[in-house]
C-alpha positions as CSV (number, residue, x, y, z in Angstrom):
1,X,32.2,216.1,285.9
2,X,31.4,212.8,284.4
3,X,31.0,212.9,280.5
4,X,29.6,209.4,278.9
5,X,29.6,209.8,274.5
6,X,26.6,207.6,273.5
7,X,25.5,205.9,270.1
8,X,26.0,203.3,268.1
9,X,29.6,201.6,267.2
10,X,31.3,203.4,264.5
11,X,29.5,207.1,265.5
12,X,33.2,208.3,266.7
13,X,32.6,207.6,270.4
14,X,36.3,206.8,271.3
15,X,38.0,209.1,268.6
16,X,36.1,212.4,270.3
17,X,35.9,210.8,273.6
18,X,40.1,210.8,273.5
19,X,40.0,214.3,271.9
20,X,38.1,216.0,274.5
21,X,39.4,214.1,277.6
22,X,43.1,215.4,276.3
23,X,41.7,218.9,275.9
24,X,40.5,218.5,279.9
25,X,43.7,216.8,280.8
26,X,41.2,214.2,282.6
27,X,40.9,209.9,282.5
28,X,39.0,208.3,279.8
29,X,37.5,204.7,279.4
30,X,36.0,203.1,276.7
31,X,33.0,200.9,277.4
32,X,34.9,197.8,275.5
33,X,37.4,197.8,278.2
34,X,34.3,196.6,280.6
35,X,33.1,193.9,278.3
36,X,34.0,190.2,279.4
37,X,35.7,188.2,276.7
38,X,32.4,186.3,275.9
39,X,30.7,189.4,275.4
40,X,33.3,190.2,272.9
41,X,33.1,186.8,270.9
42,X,29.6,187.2,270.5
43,X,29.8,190.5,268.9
44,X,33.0,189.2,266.9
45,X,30.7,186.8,265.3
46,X,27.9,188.9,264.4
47,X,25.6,188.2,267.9
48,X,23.8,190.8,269.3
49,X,24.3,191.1,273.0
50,X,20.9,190.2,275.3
51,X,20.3,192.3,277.9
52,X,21.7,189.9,280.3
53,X,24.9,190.1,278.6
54,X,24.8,193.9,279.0
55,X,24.1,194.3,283.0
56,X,27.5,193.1,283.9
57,X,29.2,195.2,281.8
58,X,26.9,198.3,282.9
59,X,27.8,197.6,286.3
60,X,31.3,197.5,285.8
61,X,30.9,201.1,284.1
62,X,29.0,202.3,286.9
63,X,31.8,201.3,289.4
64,X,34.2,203.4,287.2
65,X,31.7,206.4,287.2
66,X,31.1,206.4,291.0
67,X,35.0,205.7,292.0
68,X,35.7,209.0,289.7
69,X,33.3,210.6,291.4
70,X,33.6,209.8,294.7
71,X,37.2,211.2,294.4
72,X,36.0,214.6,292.2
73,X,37.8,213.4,289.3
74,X,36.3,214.7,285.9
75,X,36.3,211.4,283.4
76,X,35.3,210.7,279.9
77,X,33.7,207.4,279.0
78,X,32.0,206.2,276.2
79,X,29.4,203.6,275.7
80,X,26.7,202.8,273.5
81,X,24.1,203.3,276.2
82,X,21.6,202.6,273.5
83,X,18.4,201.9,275.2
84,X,17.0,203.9,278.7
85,X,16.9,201.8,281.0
86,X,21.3,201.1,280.5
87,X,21.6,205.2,280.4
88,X,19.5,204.3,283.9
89,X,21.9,202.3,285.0
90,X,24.7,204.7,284.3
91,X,23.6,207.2,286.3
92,X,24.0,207.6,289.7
93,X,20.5,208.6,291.8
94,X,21.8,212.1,292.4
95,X,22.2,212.5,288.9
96,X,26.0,213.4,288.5
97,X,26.5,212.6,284.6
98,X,26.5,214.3,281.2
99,X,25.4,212.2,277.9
100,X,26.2,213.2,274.9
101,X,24.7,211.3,271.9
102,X,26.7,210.9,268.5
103,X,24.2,211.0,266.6
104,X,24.3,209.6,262.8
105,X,23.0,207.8,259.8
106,X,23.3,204.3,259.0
107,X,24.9,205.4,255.4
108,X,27.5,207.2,257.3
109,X,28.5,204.7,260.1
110,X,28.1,202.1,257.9
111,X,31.2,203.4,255.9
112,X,33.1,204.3,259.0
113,X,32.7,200.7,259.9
114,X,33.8,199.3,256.6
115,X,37.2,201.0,257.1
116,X,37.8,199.1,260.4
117,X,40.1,196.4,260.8
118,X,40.9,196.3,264.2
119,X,38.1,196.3,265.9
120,X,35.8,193.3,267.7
121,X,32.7,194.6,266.8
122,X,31.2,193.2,263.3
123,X,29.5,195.6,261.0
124,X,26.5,193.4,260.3
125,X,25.2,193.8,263.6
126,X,24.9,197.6,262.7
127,X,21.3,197.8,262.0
128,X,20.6,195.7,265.4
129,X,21.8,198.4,267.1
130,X,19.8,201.2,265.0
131,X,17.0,199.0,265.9
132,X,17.8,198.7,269.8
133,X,18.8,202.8,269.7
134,X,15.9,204.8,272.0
135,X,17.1,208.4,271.3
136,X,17.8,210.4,274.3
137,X,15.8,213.5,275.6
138,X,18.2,214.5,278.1
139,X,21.6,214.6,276.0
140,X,23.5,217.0,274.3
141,X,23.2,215.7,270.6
142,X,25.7,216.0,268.1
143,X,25.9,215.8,264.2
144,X,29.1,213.6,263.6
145,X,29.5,214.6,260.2
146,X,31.5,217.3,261.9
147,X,35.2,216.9,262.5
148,X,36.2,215.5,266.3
149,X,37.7,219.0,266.8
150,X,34.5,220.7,266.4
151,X,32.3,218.6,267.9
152,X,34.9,218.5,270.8
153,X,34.4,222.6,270.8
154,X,30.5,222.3,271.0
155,X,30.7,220.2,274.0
156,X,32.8,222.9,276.0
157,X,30.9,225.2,274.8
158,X,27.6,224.0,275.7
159,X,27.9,222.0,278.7
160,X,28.7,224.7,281.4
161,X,31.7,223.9,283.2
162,X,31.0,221.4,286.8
163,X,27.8,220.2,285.3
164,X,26.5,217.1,286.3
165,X,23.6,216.9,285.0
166,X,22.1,215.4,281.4
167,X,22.0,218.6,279.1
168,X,18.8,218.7,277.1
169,X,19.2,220.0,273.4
């Protein structure tokens, strides 16, 4: 089983990505460990990452989700996976992979990202990322005005145990 928590930075990716990987006593990766140094920079400085930036980092996620896999490891990652066609190249043909889309608004991640200090990723580039966003159709969506526990709880509840499929909701 291959969760991947989608949405924009600051939607509580990592912090219920952590949460429900310890409550499956399973691996968990964070998209940022993929991202090349320059890739990092750029964002550090308020540049929005091309698409070209993005399809090495994708494919370095995509080795991670087919080595877990390939050895029938259930894994949490998280990644932005803001626009189709990188949610595409997340998923494996056969499927194999469950999204699950933080969903928020700007007022509210904007504030989450105003608290941040430690992290790469520069606030102003916020709205470039609302603007890149394509909303799934195929993910199981979640308010994250909830606390990590809950939201944590709706994904167990809802996506049925050895799914490997994207959940529609």
């Amino acid at each position: 089983m291959i969760y991947i928590l989608m949405g924009v930075s600051g939607s509580g990716k990592t912090t219920v990505g952590q949460l429900l990987a310890k409550t499956l006593h399973c691996g968990f990766h964070d998209a940022d460990e993929f991202h090349s140094d320059a890739n990092k920079a750029k964002m550090h400085n308020g540049i929005a990452l091309t698409d070209e930036d993005r399809w090495p980092w994708l494919a370095a996620m995509r080795a991670a989700i087919d080595t877990a896999r390939a050895e029938g490891r259930t894994h949490v990652f998280t990644c932005s996976a803001l626009r189709q066609a990188y949610r595409d190249r997340l998923t494996p043909p056969d499927g194999g992979v469950t999204f699950v889309f933080m969903k928020g608004d700007a007022a509210v991640i904007g504030g989450r990202l105003a608290g941040r200090s430690e992290h790469f990723f520069n606030p102003a580039l916020l709205q470039s990322q609302f603007d890149t966003l394509e909303e799934p159709c195929d993910a199981l969506v979640l308010d994250i005005r909830q606390t990590p526990e809950a939201l944590v709880q709706r994904i167990l509840a809802e996506v049925p145990a050895g799914a490997g499929a994207a959940v529609a909701r």
